[in-house]
N, C-alpha and C positions, 0 to 999 in steps of 0.2 A: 504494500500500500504506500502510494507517495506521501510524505508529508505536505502537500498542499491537500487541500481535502476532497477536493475533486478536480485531478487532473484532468479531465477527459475534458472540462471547459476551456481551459487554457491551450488544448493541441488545438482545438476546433477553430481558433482562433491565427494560428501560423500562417502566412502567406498573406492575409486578408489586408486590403484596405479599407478600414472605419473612420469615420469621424470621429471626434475630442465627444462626441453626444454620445456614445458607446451604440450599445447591440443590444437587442432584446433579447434578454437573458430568463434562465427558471429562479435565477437567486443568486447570492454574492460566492466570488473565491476567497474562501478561509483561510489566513496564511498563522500558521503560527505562532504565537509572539515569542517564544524561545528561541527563534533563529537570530532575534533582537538583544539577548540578556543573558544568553546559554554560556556559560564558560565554554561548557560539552561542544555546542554547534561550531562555537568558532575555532575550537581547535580542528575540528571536524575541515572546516575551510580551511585552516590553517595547514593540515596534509593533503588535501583532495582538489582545492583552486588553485592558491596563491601561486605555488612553486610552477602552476603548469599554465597557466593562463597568459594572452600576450596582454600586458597593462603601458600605458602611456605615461613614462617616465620624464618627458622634457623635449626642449625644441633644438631643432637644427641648429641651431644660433649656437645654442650652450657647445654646442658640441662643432663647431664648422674645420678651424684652424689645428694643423697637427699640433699636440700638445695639448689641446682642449679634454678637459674632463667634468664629469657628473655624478653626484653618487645618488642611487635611488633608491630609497628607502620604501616597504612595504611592511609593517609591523614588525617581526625583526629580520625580513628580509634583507638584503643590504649589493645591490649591483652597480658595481664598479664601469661607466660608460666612456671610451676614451677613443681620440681621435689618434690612431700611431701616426709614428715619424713619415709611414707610407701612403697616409693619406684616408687608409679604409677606417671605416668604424669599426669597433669592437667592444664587445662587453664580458665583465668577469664579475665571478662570484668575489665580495670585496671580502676578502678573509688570507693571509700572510701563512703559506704553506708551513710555515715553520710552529708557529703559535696561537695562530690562529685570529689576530690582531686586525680591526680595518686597516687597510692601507691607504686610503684618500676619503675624506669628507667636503662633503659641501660642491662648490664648483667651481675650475678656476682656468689656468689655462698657461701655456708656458712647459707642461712638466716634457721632461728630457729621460726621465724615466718614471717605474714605478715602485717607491722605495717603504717599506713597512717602519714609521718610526719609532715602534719598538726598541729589534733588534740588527734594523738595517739591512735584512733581506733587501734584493732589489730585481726587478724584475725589466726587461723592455716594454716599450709601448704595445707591441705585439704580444705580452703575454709571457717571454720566454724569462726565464728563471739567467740572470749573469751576475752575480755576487752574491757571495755567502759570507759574511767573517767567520774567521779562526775556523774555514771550512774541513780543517784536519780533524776538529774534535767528534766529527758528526762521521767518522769511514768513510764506506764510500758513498759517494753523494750526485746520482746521476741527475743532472740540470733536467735533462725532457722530466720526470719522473714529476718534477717539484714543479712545473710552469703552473701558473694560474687557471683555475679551474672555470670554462667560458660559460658564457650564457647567451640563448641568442639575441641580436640584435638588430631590429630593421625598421626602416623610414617608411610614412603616407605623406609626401608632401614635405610639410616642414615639423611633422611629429613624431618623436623618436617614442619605439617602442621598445621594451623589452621580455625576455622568457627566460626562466631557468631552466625550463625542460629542454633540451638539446635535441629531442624526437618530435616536439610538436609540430603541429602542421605549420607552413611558412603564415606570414602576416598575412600575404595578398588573399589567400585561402580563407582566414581566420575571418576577416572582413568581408565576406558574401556580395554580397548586391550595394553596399555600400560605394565603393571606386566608381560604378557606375551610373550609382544615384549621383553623384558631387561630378560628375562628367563636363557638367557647365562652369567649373570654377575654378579657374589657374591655380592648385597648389602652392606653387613655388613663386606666386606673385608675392606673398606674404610674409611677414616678418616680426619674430615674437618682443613684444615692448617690453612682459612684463610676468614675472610670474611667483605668485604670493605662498604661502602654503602659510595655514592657523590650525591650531587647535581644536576641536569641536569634541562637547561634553556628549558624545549621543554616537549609537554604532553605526560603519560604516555606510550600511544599507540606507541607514533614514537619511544619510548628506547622499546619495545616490539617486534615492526614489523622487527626493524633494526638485531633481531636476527630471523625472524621468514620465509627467501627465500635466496635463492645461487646468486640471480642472481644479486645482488651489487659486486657480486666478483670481477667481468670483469671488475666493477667501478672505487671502492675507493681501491681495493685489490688486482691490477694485480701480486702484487711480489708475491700472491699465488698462480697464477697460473702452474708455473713450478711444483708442487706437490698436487694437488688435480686437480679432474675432477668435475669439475661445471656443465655439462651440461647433462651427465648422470644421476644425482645422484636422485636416486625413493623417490618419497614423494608416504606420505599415510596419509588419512585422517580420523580420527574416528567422531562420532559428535562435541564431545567438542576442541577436543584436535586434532593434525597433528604430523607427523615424518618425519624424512628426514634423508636419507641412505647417507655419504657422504666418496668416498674412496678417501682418502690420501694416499701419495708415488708412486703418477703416475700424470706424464702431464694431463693439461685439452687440451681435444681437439683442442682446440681455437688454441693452439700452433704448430697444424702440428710436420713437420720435426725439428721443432725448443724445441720441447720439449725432450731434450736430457736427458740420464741419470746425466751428471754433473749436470744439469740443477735443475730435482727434489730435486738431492744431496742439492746444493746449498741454493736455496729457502725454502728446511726442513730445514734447520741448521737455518736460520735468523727467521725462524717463528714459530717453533716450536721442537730449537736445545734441551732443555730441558730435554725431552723425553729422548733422549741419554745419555745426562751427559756428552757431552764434549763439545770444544769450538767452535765458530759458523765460523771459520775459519781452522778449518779440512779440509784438503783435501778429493776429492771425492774419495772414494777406489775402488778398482776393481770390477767388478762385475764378479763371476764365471761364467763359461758355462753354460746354462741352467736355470739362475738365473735373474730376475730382480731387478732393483734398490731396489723395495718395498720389498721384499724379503732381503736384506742387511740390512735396515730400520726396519724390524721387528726382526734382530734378532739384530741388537742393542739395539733395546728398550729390547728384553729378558734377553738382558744380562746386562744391567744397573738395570732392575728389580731385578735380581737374585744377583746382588750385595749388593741388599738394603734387603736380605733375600724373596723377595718377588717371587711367581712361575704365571708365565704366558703363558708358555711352552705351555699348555693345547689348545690355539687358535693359530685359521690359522694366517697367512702371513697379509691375507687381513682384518682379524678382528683385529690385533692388530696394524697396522695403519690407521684404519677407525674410524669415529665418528659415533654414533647413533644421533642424536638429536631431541628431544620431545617439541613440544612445546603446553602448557598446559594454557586452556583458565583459567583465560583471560589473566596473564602479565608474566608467566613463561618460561623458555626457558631452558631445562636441557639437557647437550653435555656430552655423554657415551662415554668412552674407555676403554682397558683391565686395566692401570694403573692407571689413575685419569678420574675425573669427575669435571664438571662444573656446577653450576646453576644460571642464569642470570634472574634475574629478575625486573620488575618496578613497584613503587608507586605511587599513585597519588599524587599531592601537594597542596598547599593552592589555588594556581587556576589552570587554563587548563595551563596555558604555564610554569608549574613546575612538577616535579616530582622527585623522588629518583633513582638511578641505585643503583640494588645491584647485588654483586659476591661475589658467596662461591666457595670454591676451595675446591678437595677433593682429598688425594692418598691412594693408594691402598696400606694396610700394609697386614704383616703375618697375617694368620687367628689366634685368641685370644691378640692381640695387644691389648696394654691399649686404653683406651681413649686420647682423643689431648686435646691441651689446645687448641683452635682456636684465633689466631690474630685477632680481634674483634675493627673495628676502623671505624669513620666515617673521611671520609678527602675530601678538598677540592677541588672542582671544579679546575680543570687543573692538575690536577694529572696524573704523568705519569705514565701508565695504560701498558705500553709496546705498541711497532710498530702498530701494528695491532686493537686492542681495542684505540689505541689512534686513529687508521682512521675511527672506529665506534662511537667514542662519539665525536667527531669535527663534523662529516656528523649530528648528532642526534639536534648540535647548531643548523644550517644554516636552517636545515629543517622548525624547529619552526618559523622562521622567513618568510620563503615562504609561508607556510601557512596562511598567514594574508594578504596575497595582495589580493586586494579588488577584483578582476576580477578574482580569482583562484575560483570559485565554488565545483569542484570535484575533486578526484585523480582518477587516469584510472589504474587498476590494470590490471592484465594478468593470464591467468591460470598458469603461472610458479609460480605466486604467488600464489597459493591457501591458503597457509596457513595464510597467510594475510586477503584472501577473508573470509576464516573461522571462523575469530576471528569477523567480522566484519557481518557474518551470526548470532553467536551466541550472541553479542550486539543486533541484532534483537530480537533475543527471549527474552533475559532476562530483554530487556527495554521496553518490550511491544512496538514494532514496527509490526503494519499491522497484516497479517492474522496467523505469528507465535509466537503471543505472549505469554510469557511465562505463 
């Protein structure tokens, strides 16, 4: 028996494009809240996911120039990501063959080798084991024997993944239908400005799911409503992974008659004035004959692009104020647009009711633009995140907390959520739960 409580809802569901409105269902999927609080569960994750799954560790940037490094942390996992002398990427398990010590923290760039500050093992950029001190004491000591233990490592664009499992299937594989849904979008136009990781009091799952369904918008997110449509917006679901179509520069339904043009005006400038480059107290401008709001909004963003040297000219109306967004089992959430990109992701922590929130931020430069330096910081919990991500990681506190009352046994999900139920299908398989296990 799977521990979702009726899987057979959530296969019937694979393949399908729905709306944010869901599917007429016989009743909700039951997910258990032990997968939220369980020591048990997450160790359970802790041998059965982490080590085998491809996770999104950092951007091209961090890592472009030989000498370039990254260390990427996953609860205590610990992958050593480094650009050798010869140019290739390569990643290693960060642990010092000798004692077992990390060899590199954090991210920097310059190194000429890779040296354990222990005991001063020291290794090539490629991995190969070439100094030992006082190598007599230790007999014989064959260097292949001792080289750094890899892991693998591979780019989409300008985001670096990485795997410990050395047999899993390659990235392009792992990512289904997605390379092909983002078909329309120059990868490699883009370039990472910025990227944060915090603290969060709450398990990985709940900073994961919180980007992973529209239908909190109506919640925690009404001042979004005057400019995005919540209720139409098409999810799709591949095995591993789900998408969600969301168009921005138009009222959500929910708003009726009350969803005016000032209106979108208004609520785009406070949540996502940015895009434009001016200030968030702009008056609303006319809208020509013929023309809607979105339409006005798409060619601001064109023309704030094109100020930055950047051409976006090439998409509709509707694609350049829409998001794509992918979300990629098991803790990845990546939000596409013509000019920047998003990547949201969660860590697991030292137990279920910790984990890490990470965001990279990406914009769209001239095709042949240099590399970025990316802003590279870890800061502290209560950090202001901006309007809107501050009403996503407040909701992400409270949550962890609810989840511990003793009489909450399950969460009742809905087919609006699918992509929620999905991520929660594929913990089935890969924890060895009932008849799909992996």
């Amino acid at each position: 028996m799977s521990l979702l409580d009726d899987p057979n809802k959530t296969e019937s569901l694979e393949g399908l494009a729905i709306t944010a409105s869901g599917l007429d269902r016989n009743g909700p999927t039951l997910v258990p809240v032990d997968r939220y609080i369980s020591p048990e569960w997450a160790a359970i994750e802790a041998e059965k996911v982490w080590p085998h799954v491809w996770q999104v560790a950092c951007s091209v940037d961090h890592v472009t120039e030989p000498g370039d490094f990254y260390e990427y942390r996953c609860g205590w996992i610990s992958i050593l990501i480094v650009r050798g002398d010869d140019g290739e990427l390569r990643a290693f398990q960060n642990a010092c063959r000798h004692r077992g010590n990390a060899i590199c923290e954090g991210t920097g760039s310059g190194l000429e080798e890779l040296r354990c500050p222990y005991h001063r093992w020291a290794w090539t950029t490629e991995g190969k084991l070439w100094q030992v001190p006082n190598r007599k004491g230790f007999g014989h000591l064959d260097n292949d024997d001792y080289a750094l233990i890899p892991a693998q490592v591979d780019t989409f664009g300008r985001i670096v993944f990485v795997n410990l499992d050395m047999d899993a299937m390659p990235l392009g594989e792992w990512l289904e239908g997605i390379p092909d849904d983002l078909s329309w979008c120059p990868l490699d136009d883009y370039r990472c400005s910025a990227q944060v990781i915090t603290p969060m009091p709450s398990n990985w799952k709940v900073v994961a799911e919180g980007f992973s369904e529209t239908y909190h918008i109506q919640g925690i997110h009404r001042e979004m409503l005057g400019h995005i449509d919540d209720v139409d917006a098409p999810q799709k679901l591949w095995h591993r992974h789900g998408m969600s179509y969301q168009n921005y520069g138009v009222p959500s339904p929910r708003l009726g008659k009350n969803g005016t043009p000032e209106v979108v005006w208004t609520t785009w400038l406070n949540n996502m004035g940015e895009r434009l480059g001016i200030p968030k107290d702009t008056p609303a401008p006319d809208v020509p004959e013929g023309l809607t709001m979105q339409d006005v909004i798409a060619q601001g963003i064109i023309d704030h692009c094109a100020s930055q040297g950047v051409d976006i000219s090439m998409h509709d109306n509707v694609r350049i104020c829409a998001i794509s967004q992918y979300n990629l089992f098991p803790n990845a959430s990546m939000l596409f647009m013509p000019d920047m990109f998003s990547v949201l992701s969660s860590r697991p922590g030292p137990t279920p009711d910790e984990s890490q929130f990470v965001m990279m931020s990406f914009r769209r430069v001239a095709p042949g633009a240099p590399r970025s330096t990316p802003l590279t910081a870890e800061v502290p919990a209560g950090t202001d995140f901006g309007f809107v991500m501050n009403q996503d990681v407040g909701i992400m506190k409270t949550a962890q907390r609810g989840l511990h009352q003793p009489g909450l046994t399950h969460l009742a999900l809905s087919a609006e959520e699918c992509r929620v139920i999905n991520l929660h299908r594929n913990l089935d398989e890969w924890c060895g739960a009932g008849d799909s296990a992996r």
